[in-house]
C-alpha positions, 0 to 999 in steps of 0.5 A: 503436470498430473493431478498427483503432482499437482495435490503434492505441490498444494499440500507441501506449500501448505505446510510450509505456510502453517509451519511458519509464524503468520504475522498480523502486521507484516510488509506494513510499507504496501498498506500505505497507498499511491497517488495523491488523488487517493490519499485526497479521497480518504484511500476510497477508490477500490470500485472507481480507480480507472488509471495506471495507479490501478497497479496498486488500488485495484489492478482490475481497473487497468483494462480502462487504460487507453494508451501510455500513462506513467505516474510519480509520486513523493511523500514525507512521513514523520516531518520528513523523516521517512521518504516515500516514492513511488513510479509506475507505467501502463500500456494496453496489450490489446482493447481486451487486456493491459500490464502495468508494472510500478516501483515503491520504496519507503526509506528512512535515510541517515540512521546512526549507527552508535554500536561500537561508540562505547569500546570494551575499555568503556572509551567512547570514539565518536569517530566509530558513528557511521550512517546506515539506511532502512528501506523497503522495496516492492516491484509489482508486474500486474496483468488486467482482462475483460471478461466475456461477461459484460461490465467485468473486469479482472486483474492479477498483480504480482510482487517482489518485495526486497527490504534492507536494515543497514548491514544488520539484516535483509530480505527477499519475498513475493506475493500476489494479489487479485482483484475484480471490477463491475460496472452497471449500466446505471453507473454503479461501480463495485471492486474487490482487491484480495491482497496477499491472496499466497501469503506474502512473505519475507525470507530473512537473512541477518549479519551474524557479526553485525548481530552480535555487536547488540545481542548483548547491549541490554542484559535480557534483551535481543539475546536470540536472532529474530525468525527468518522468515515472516508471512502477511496475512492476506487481506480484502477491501471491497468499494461501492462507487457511484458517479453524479452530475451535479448542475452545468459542468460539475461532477461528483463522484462518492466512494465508500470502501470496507478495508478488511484484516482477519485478525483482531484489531483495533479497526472501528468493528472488530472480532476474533475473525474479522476486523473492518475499517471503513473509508469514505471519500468523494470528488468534485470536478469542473469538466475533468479538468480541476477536482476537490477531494475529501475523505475519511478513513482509518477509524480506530477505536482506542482506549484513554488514559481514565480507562475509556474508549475513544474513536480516531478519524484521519481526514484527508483533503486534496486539490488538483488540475489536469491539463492536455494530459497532465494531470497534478494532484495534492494531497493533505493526508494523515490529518489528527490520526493516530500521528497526531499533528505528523500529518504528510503533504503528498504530491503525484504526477500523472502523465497520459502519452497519448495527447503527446502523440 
C-alpha cells in the first residue's frame, strides 16, 4: 500500500468517527471486569495481572503464561436478576509471545414482553405475553510480546462485540485495545491498558414492525427510532504494583490503579477533559497456595437530597485456595456502592494444564 492510500484510509475513517455521536457510556457490559481475584482486590490489577485472565486486565501480561491455563467465571447482578459469564483460554506461541482468546456475555433472561397485552378494542389477552432476553456479547482474540528491552511487555486484544434486545433491535461492532507491562529488578511493577483505543463501536439494526408496536405507547415519547450506530470512547487505566515478603511464608502483594475517561463524570476527580477513579487493592497469600483480598474502588462523588456532596466507596473482599494447578477464588463485590445493598457474590476457576501433563 502506498503512502497516498494509506493518508486516504486515515482521513475517511476519521470522518467516519467525527460524523457520529461518540457516546460517554457506551458497551458498559466490557467495564465490568473478570476473575473473582480481581473483583476481590477492588478491580486494581492492571500492573500485576501475570495469567490467562490478562486477556481482558492487561493483555501485555500474557507473556507471563507458561503453559495451557483457561478460566470460568459466574456472577449475579441485581439479586440474580443479570447473568454474568465469562470463559477464556491461553497458550504460549513460543518463550517470546502468547494469544489468548475469551468469551464474555452479560444477559438479563425472561424479559416480559406486554406490547401487545392491550389489542386495539383496549381488550386485554394475557396469552399475547411473551418472554425475550437482552444479552451482550463480546469475543476477544489477544496477541502478547516481549520487547527487546528488558522488563517490557506489550500486548493487543482485539474485539467482537454482538448485543441482542429480543426481536426489538441488534448490533454488531469491533474494537481494539493495547496495553504495555514493565517490571524492574526491585520488583516494581507498572501497566498501562488503552481500551477502546479505534473507537469501539455498535452498528444498530432495529425491527421496524417490532418498533412500531411502542413508537406510540406514551404520546410524546420514542415517537423516532434511536441512532444506529453508537461509539465508545476510548479509555486509560494505568497501575503501580508492588510485591513484599512479609515473615516465613506470607506474602503481600499492593496495587494502586488510576481508571481514566476523558469526559466529565461523576468519578472521585473530575474535569471537562479527564475524569480519574482510583482503585486500591492488595493480596495476602500463604506459599501461593491460600490468599485473602480486599480492595477498594469506584469512588464516586454525588449530591444529597439537602443539595450536599457526599462520596461513595464500593469495598471488595475476596478468599481463595490453589491446589496442584487449581486454583478457586470468591469474591464479595459491589459492597454499599452505588447498588446499595445489591451486592454480587462472584466465583471463578482457574485451570494451569501443565501439572495435568
Amino acid at each position: 500500500m502506498n503512502l497516498k492510500k494509506y493518508f486516504l484510509i486515515i482521513f475517511l475513517f476519521t470522518e467516519l468517527i467525527y460524523g457520529q455521536a461518540i457516546r460517554n457510556y457506551s458497551n458498559e457490559f466490557l467495564n465490568i471486569g473478570v476473575d473473582a481475584a480481581a473483583f476481590g482486590m477492588g478491580k486494581a490489577v492492571i500492573a500485576s495481572s501475570n495469567d490467562v485472565n490478562s486477556i481482558y486486565w492487561n493483555p501485555a501480561g500474557l507473556v507471563n503464561v507458561e503453559d495451557f491455563e483457561g478460566a470460568l467465571m459466574h456472577a449475579e447482578y441485581f439479586q440474580g436478576i443479570g447473568k454474568y459469564d465469562y470463559a477464556s483460554f491461553a497458550k504460549p506461541i513460543n518463550e517470546e509471545s502468547t494469544f489468548a482468546i475469551a468469551l464474555i456475555r452479560f444477559g438479563v433472561d425472561d424479559i416480559l414482553n406486554t406490547t401487545e397485552l392491550i389489542d386495539n378494542q383496549g381488550n386485554i389477552n394475557y396469552d399475547n405475553i411473551s418472554m425475550f432476553s437482552a444479552a451482550d456479547y463480546a469475543f476477544n482474540l489477544a496477541y502478547a510480546r516481549r520487547l527487546p528491552i528488558k522488563g517490557f511487555d506489550v500486548g493487543f486484544n482485539g474485539k467482537i462485540v454482538h448485543r441482542i434486545i429480543g426481536d426489538f433491535a441488534s448490533s454488531w461492532g469491533f474494537g481494539l485495545d493495547a496495553a504495555i507491562q514493565f517490571q524492574t529488578d526491585s520488583e516494581w511493577k507498572f501497566g498501562l491498558m488503552l481500551r477502546d483505543i479505534t473507537t469501539t463501536f455498535n452498528a444498530w439494526t432495529v425491527d421496524e414492525d417490532e418498533f412500531a408496536k411502542i413508537q406510540n405507547a406514551l404520546p410524546g415519547e420514542n415517537q423516532t427510532e434511536p441512532e444506529t450506530l453508537e461509539l465508545t470512547k476510548p479509555k486509560a487505566q494505568f497501575g503501580v504494583a508492588k510485591s513484599f515478603h512479609i515473615f516465613r511464608d506470607f506474602n503481600i502483594l499492593t496495587e494502586i490503579d488510576l481508571n481514566m475517561r476523558f469526559a466529565q463524570t461523576n468519578d472521585l476527580i473530575s474535569t471537562s477533559f479527564i475524569s480519574i477513579d482510583p482503585a486500591f487493592g492488595f493480596q495476602i497469600d500463604y506459599i501461593n497456595m491460600v490468599f485473602l483480598r480486599a480492595g477498594i474502588n469506584n469512588l464516586q462523588n454525588y449530591t444529597d437530597f439537602d443539595g450536599g456532596t457526599s462520596t461513595s466507596i464500593e469495598p471488595n473482599f475476596g478468599v481463595g485456595f490453589r491446589y496442584k494447578g487449581i486454583q478457586i477464588d470468591y469474591a464479595l463485590a459491589n459492597i454499599a456502592g452505588a447498588s446499595g445493598t445489591l451486592f454480587s457474590n462472584i466465583f471463578s476457576v482457574k485451570v494451569d494444564f501443565s501439572y495435568f501433563r
